[in-house]
PAVEX-336577 format. One line per 2 residues: number of its first residue (from 1); their letters; for each residue x, y, z of C-alpha. Coordinates in steps of 0.1 Angstrom, whole numbers, padded with zeros to 4 digits. Example, Ala and Ser with C-alpha at 12.3 -4.5 7.8 and 13.67 -1.06 7.14 Angstrom:
% residues 2
1> AS> 0123/-0045/0078 ~ 0137/-0011/0071;
***
This chain:
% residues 581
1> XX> 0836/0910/0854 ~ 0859/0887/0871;
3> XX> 0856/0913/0905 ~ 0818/0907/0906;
5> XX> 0821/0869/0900 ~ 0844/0871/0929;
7> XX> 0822/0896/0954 ~ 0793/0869/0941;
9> XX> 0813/0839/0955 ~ 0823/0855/0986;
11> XX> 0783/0866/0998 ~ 0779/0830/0991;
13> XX> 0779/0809/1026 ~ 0787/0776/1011;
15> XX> 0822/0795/0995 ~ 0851/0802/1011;
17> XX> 0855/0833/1030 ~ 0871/0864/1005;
19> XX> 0899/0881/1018 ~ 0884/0914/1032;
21> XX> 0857/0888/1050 ~ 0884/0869/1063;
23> XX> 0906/0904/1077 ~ 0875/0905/1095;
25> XX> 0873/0871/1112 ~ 0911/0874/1121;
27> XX> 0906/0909/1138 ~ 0878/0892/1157;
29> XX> 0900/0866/1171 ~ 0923/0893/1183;
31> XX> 0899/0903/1202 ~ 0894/0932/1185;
33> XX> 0855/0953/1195 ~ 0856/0985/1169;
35> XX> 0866/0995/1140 ~ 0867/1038/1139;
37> XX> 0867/1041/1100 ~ 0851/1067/1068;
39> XX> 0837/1044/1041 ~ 0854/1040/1007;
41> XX> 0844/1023/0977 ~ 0881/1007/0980;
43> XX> 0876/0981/1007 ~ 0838/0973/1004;
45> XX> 0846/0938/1007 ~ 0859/0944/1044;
47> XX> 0827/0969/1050 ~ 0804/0938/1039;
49> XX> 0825/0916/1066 ~ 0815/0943/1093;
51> XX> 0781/0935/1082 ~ 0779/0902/1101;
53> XX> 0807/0909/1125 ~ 0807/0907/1166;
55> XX> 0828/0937/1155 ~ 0811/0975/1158;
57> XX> 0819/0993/1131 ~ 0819/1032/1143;
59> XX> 0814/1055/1114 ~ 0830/1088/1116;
61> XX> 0829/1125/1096 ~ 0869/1126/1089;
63> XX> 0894/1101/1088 ~ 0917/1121/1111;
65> XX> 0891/1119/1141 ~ 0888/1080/1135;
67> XX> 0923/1075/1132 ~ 0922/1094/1167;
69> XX> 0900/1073/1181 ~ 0915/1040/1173;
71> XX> 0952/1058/1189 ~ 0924/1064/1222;
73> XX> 0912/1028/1223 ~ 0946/1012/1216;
75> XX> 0958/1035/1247 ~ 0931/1025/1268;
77> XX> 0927/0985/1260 ~ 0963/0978/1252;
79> XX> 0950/0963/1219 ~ 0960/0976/1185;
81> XX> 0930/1008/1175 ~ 0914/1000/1141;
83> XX> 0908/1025/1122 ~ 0896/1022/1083;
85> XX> 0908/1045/1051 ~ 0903/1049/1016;
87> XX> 0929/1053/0993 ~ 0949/1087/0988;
89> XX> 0926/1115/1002 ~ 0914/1092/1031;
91> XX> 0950/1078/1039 ~ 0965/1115/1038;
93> XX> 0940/1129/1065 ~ 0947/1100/1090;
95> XX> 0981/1107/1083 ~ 0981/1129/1116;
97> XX> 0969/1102/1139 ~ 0999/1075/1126;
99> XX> 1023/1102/1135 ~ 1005/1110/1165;
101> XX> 1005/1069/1175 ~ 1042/1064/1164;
103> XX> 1053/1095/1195 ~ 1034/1084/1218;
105> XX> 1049/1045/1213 ~ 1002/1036/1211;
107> XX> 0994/1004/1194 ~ 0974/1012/1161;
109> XX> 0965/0998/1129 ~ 0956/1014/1099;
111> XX> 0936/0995/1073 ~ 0940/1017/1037;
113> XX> 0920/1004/1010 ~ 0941/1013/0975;
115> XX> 0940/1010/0937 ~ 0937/0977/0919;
117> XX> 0973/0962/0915 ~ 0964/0963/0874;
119> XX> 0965/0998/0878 ~ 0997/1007/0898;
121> XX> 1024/1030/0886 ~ 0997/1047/0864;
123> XX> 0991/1070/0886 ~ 0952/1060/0887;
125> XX> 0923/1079/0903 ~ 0938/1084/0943;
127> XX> 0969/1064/0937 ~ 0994/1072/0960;
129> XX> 1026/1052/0971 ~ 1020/1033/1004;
131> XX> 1052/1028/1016 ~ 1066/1066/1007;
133> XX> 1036/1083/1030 ~ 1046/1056/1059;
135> XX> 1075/1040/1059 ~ 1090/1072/1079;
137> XX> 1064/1072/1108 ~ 1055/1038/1114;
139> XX> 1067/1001/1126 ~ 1058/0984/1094;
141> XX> 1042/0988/1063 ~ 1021/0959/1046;
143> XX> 1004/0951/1017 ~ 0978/0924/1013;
145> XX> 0985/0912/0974 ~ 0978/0877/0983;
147> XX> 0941/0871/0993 ~ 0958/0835/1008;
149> XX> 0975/0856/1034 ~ 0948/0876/1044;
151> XX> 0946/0864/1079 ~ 0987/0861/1087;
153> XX> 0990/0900/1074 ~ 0963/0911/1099;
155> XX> 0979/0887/1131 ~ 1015/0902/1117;
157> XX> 1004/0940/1113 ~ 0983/0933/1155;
159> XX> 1015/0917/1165 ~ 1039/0944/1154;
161> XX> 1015/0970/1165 ~ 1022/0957/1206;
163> XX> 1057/0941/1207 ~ 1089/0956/1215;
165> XX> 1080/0997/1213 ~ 1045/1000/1206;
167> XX> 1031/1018/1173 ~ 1014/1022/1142;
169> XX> 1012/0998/1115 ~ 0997/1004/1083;
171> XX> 0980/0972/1058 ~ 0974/0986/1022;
173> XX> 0941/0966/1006 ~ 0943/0961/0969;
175> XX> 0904/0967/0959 ~ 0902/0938/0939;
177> XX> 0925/0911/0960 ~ 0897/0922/0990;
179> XX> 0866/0905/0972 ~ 0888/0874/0959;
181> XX> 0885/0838/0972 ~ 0913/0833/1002;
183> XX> 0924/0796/1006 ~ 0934/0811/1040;
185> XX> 0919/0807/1076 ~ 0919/0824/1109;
187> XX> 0951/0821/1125 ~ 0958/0824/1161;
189> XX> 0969/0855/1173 ~ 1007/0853/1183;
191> XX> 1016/0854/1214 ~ 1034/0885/1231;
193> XX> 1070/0880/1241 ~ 1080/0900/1274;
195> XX> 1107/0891/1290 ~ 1111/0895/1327;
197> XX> 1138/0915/1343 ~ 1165/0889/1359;
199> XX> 1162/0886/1399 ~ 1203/0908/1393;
201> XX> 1177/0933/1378 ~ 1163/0938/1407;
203> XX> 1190/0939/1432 ~ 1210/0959/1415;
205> XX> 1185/0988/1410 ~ 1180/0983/1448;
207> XX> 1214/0990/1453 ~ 1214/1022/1432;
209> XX> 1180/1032/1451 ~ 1197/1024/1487;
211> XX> 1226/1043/1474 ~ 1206/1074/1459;
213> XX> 1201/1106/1486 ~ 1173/1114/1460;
215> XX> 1161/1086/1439 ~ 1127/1096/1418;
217> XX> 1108/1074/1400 ~ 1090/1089/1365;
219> XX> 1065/1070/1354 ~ 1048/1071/1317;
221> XX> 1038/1045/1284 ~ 1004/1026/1287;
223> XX> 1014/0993/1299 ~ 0997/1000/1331;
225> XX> 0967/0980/1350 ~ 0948/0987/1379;
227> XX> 0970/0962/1398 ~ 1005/0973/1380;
229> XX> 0994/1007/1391 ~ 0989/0998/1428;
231> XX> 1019/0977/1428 ~ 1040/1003/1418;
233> XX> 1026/1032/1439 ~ 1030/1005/1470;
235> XX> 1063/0997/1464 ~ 1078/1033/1453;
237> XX> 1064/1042/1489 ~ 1085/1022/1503;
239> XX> 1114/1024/1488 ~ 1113/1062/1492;
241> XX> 1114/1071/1460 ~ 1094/1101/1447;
243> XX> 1069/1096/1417 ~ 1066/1120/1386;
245> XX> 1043/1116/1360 ~ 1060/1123/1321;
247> XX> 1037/1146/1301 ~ 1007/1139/1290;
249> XX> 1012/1101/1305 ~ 1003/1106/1341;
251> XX> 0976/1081/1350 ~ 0995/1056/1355;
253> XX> 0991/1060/1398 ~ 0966/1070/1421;
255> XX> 0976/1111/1427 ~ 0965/1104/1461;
257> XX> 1000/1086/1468 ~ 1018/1104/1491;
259> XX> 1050/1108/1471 ~ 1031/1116/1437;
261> XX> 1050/1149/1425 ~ 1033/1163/1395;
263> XX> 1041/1158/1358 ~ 1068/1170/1336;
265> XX> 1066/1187/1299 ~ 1045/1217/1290;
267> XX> 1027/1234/1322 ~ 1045/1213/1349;
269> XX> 1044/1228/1382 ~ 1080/1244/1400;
271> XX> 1082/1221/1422 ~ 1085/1190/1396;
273> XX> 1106/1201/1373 ~ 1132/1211/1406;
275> XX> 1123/1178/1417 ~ 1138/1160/1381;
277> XX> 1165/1184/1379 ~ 1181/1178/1417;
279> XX> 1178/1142/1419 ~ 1208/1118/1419;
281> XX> 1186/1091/1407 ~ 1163/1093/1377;
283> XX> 1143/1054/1373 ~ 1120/1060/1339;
285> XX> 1097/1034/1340 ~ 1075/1026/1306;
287> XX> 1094/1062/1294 ~ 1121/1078/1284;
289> XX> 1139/1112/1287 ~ 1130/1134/1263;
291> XX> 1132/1171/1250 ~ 1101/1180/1265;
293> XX> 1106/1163/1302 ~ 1139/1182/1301;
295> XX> 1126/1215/1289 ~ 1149/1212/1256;
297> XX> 1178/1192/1272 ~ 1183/1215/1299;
299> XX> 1176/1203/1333 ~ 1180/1165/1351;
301> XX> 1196/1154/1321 ~ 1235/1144/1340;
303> XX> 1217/1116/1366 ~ 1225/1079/1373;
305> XX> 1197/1071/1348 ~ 1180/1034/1351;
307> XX> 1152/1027/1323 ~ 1131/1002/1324;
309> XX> 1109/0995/1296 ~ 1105/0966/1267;
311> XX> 1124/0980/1237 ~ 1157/0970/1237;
313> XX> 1170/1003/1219 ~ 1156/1026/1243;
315> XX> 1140/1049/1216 ~ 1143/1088/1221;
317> XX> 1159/1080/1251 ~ 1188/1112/1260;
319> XX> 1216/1116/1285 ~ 1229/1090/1308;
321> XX> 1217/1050/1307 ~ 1235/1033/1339;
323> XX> 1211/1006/1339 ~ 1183/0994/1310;
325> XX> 1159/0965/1324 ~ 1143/0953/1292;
327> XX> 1106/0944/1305 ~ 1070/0958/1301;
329> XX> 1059/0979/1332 ~ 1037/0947/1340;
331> XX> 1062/0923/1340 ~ 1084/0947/1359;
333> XX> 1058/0953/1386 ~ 1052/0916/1389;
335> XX> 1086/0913/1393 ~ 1085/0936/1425;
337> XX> 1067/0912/1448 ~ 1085/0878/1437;
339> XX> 1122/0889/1429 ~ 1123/0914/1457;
341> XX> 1123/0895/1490 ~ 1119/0927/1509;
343> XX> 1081/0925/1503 ~ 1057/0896/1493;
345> XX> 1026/0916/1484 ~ 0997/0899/1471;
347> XX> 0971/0915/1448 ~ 0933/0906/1455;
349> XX> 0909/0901/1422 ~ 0899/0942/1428;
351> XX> 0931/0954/1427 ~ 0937/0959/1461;
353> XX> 0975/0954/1473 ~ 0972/0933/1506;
355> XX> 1010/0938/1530 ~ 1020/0907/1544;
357> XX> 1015/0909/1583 ~ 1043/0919/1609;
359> XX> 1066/0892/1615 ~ 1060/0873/1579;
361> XX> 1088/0855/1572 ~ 1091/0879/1539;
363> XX> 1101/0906/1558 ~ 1133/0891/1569;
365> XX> 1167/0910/1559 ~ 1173/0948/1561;
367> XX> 1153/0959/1532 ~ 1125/0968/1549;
369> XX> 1101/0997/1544 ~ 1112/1033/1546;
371> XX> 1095/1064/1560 ~ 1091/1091/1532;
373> XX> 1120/1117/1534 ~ 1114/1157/1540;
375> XX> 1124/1169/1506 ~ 1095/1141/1492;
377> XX> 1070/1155/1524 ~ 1077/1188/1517;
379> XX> 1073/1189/1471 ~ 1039/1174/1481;
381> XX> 1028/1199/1502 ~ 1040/1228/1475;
383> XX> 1026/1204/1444 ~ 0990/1202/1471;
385> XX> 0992/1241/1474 ~ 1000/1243/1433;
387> XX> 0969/1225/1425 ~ 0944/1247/1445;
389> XX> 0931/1271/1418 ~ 0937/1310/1426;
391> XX> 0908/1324/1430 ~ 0898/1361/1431;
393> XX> 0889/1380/1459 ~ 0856/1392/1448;
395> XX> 0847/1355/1439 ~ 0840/1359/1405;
397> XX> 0866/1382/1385 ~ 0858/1399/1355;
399> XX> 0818/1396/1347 ~ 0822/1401/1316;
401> XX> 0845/1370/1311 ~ 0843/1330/1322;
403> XX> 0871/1327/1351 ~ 0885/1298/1338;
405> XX> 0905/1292/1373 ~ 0873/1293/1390;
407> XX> 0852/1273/1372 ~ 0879/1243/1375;
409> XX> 0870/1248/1413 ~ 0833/1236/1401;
411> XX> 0852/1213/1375 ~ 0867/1192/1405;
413> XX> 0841/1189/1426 ~ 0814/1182/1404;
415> XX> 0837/1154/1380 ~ 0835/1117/1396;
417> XX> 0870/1103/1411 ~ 0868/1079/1382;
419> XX> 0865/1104/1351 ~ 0883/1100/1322;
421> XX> 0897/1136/1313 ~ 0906/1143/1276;
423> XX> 0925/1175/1253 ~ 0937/1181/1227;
425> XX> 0973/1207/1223 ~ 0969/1241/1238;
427> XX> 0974/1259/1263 ~ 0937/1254/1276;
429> XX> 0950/1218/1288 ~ 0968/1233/1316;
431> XX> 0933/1237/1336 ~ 0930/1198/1333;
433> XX> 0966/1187/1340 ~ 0967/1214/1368;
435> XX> 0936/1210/1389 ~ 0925/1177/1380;
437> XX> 0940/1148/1397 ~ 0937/1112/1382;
439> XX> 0931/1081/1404 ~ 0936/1048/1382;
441> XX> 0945/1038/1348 ~ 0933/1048/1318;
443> XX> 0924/1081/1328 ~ 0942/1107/1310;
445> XX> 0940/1109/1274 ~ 0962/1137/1259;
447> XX> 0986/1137/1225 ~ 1021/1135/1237;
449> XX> 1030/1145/1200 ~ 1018/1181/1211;
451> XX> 0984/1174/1182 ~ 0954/1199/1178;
453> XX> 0920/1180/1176 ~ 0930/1148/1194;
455> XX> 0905/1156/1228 ~ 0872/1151/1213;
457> XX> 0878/1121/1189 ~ 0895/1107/1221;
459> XX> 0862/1114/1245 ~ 0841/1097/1222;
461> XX> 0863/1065/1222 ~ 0868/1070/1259;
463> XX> 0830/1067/1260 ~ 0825/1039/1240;
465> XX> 0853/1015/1257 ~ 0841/1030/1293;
467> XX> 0809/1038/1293 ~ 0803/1033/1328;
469> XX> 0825/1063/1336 ~ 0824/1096/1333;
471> XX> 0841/1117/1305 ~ 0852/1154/1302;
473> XX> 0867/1168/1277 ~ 0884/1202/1277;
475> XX> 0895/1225/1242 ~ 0900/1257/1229;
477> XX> 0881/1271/1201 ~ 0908/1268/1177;
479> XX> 0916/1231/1192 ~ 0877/1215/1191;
481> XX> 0874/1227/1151 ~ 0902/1205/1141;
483> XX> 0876/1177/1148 ~ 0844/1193/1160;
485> XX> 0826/1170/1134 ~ 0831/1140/1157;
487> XX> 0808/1154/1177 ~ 0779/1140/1159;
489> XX> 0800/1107/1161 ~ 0790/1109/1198;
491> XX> 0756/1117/1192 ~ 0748/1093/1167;
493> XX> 0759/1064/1190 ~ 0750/1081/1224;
495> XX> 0782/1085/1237 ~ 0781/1098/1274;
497> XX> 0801/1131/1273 ~ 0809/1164/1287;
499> XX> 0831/1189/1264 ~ 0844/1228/1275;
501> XX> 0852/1249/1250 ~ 0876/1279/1265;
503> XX> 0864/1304/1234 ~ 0889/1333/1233;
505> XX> 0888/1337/1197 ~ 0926/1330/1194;
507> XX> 0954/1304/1188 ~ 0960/1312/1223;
509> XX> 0995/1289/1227 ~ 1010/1307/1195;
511> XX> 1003/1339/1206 ~ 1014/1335/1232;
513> XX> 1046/1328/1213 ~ 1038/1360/1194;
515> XX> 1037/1381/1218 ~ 1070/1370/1242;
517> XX> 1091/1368/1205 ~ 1074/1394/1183;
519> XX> 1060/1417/1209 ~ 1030/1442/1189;
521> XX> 1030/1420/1159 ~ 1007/1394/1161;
523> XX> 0995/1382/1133 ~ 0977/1348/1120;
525> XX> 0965/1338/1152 ~ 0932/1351/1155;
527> XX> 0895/1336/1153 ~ 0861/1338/1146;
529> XX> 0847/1314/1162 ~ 0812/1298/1153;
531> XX> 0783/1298/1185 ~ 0798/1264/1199;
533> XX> 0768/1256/1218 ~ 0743/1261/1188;
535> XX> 0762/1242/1169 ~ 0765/1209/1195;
537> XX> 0725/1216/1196 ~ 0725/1209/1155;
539> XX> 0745/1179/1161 ~ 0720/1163/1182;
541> XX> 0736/1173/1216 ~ 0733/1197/1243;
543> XX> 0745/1230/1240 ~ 0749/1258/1264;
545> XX> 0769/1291/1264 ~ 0781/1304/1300;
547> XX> 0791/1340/1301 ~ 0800/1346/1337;
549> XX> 0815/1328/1360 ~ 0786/1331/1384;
551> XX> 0769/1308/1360 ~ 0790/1284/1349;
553> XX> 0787/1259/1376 ~ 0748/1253/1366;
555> XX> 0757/1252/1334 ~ 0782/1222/1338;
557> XX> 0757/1201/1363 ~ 0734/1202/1338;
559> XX> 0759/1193/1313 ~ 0777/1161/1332;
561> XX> 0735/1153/1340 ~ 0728/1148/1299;
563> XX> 0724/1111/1285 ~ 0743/1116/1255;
565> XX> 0769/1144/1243 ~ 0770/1179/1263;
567> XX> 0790/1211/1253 ~ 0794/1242/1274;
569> XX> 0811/1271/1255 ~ 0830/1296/1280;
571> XX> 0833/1328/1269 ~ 0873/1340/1281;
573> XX> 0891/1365/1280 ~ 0915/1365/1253;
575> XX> 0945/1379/1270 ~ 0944/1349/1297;
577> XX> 0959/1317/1283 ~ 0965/1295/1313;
579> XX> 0962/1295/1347 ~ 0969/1319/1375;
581> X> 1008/1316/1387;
***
């Protein structure tokens, strides 16, 4: 009884706010514009909030696809995603998306509505232990107990979520604290400590750069903007320092840079991973070097090694550390054009980096431009030649197949500059990382943790934070059913996108595996898939199938041409799992 006297007084506008309608006021004043959640008769108090909320609450078909979503948001916005739970079953499937969030170092917080204290220890219908499922795989686990401190657990759990290393934080709601009276009010969001590099910082790493015969720069993290990104691409130009993307983290300059090398990890072209592994100079900046960049520890791993980046223990960080500037990539970049009197750039309102005319008195001393080196000249020209698709001679292949190199040709030409491109794991992703260049930040959305399922949940919160751009969304057929459900997310709130499913009936990445370590012996990798396109069609969507690769270029105009969700299935064939060498 005393839980319905309680839910009574909080609908009442003359009480004080409850506890789950005060979470809800404190997310708004961070600023916060969805919440990606599946309803659960545990937190109904915070559902009720929503109600009446600037905030849009985004109902979704599994609690791994919103958890997804909110790791998507939080990479493109730099604000902590929100995603929603229930209790036990709930909190287990957006399990994936935490971990997911805590290797990729994404801002994200998990709201999991739980048992009534009363009943703890008992173990009571979906009781679980909070702590035990997280504690491994997140910054910080909370627990709201006190519907007082409803507001300072939210600003502590947003806080957390950005500062330092980003990540996930989980907040455990207590059904019945949610619908109690909180004392409590909102709470200014805390402000964001980053410190700037020192003005030594700076000189020093442009003594190692001056010093360096082949000084790269790798790039990564999320704490990029459209004027960070042109700041950096300007200055790496002249400093002659080639650019490499890490994997899966790419965006964060224009490809069209001159000394823009590729990416690292899984699928990298030749010419970037020779680039890493022969430079004398390795400057991570918003990354680290990790297994994957070095292909298992085994190339670029011996370098003079600068990292700069804001947490202070250089997490998964491996091999040398000769220098660690402790800063965000913004600060960092800002840094650039006051600290280093070289070059006084100033950034206009669009972004645009505006140089300071010939004879500017900020061009005095000998740390003036450079022009780009041969060995940076010449890895473009091979990464330029790398990124043409190889097509066939006849122009179309095998008829009875999709060419999947040569529909990327269409791919390219038909996608806006300005796309956001999405995947989930597989080897499918190669097309995208291969042929399609990026141009500004956010624009690249791709689990570094190497998930399944991420690409779609992550299109439809691309489409709902952007939806003046284009989005594309590439998967295999194994890959899209992880979360294919979302995809009437996307049509129930019109979400503007364009997905390719590569259907080869396979786990095409572990046979792959199969087949180099167990030659003859595959087995557990193959599929049956479901008619893709007749299902996006029963989801409220488009739906097309494209058999030959004659066709497949009408098929995707008309696709990219559809207000709302579009899905063109590609038939492959099975025995082709990436691109053309």
């Amino acid at each position: 009884m005393r839980q319905k006297d309680d839910k009574h007084e909080a609908m009442d506008n003359s009480a004080p706010l409850s506890a789950g309608h005060l979470l809800v006021k404190e997310l708004e004043a961070h600023g916060v514009q969805r919440s990606y959640l599946v309803p659960g008769e545990s937190y109904l108090d915070v559902l009720d909030g929503l109600h009446d909320s600037t905030i849009t609450p985004i109902v979704c078909r599994q609690e791994g696809g919103a958890g997804y979503m909110a790791v998507a948001e939080g990479r493109m916005t730099g604000i902590p995603g929100i995603a929603m739970v229930t209790r036990g079953p709930g909190a287990s499937n957006v399990m994936v998306s935490l971990h997911t969030a805590y290797q990729d170092a994404t801002p994200l917080v998990v709201f999991v509505g739980l048992i009534p204290t009363a009943q703890r220890g008992r173990e009571a219908f979906q009781e679980f232990d909070l702590a035990g499922w997280f504690s491994t795989t997140t910054k910080k686990v909370l627990t709201l107990d006190d519907p007082d401190k409803a507001a300072e657990v939210v600003a502590d759990a947003m806080h957390t979520a950005v500062t330092g290393r980003p990540g996930p934080v989980v907040v455990g709601l207590p059904e019945e604290v949610l619908v109690q009276s909180s004392a409590g009010t909102v709470v200014p969001p805390r402000v964001h400590g980053s410190a700037a590099p020192y003005a030594g910082d700076v000189t020093e790493l442009r003594a190692r750069i001056l010093q360096a015969d082949r000084p790269v720069l790798i790039i990564g993290g999320e704490d990029w903007s459209q004027a960070t990104s042109r700041r950096v691409a300007q200055w790496s130009r002249d400093r002659g320092l080639g650019v490499i993307g890490t994997f899966r983290a790419y965006d964060g300059i224009d490809h069209d840079s001159p000394n823009f090398l590729g990416m690292l990890g899984f699928g990298a072209s030749a010419v970037a991973k020779r680039t890493f592994a022969e430079a004398d100079l390795h400057i991570f900046l918003g990354c680290v070097r990790t297994d994957v960049a070095t292909e298992s520890f085994t190339i670029g791993t011996d370098a003079k090694t600068v990292v700069i980046n804001p947490d202070p223990d250089a997490h998964g960080h491996f091999g040398s550390l000769d220098q660690h500037i402790v800063t965000s990539v913004n600060r960092f970049a800002q840094a650039l054009f006051t600290a280093d009197g070289a070059r006084a750039y100033s950034v206009s309102s669009d972004g645009s980096v505006d140089e300071p005319a010939v004879g500017d008195e900020h061009l005095a001393g000998t740390d003036e431009p450079v022009e780009l080196p041969d060995w940076i000249l010449d890895a473009r020209a091979e990464l330029d030649e790398w990124r043409k698709p190889v097509t066939t001679s006849a122009g179309t292949g095998d008829s009875t197949f999709v060419d999947m190199d040569e529909a990327f040709v269409h791919v390219k030409e038909l996608l806006p500059d300005n796309a956001i491109i999405t995947y989930g794991a597989g080897n499918f992703s190669g097309w995208a990382t291969r042929f399609l260049p990026t141009h500004s930040f956010p624009s690249a959305l791709g689990p570094r943790n190497g998930s399944m399922g991420f690409g779609l949940p992550a299109a439809v919160a691309a489409g709902l934070v952007h939806p003046e751009r284009a989005v594309f969304c590439i998967a295999g057929d194994g890959d899209f059913l992880m979360n294919g459900q979302e995809f009437a997310t996307a049509a129930q709130y019109g979400v503007n996108l364009t997905v390719i499913v590569n259907d080869n009936s396979v786990y095409g990445t572990i046979r792959g595996h199969q087949d180099r370590e167990y030659p003859g012996r595959a087995t557990g990798t193959s599929l049956r898939s479901p008619d893709f396109a007749a299902l996006a069609t029963a989801f409220g969507g488009l739906g097309l199938t494209v058999e030959r690769t004659e066709d497949f270029r009408d098929a995707f105009e008309k696709a990219l041409a559809h207000e709302g969700p579009a899905l063109v299935r590609c038939l492959t064939d099975p025995a082709i799992r990436g691109a053309r060498a």
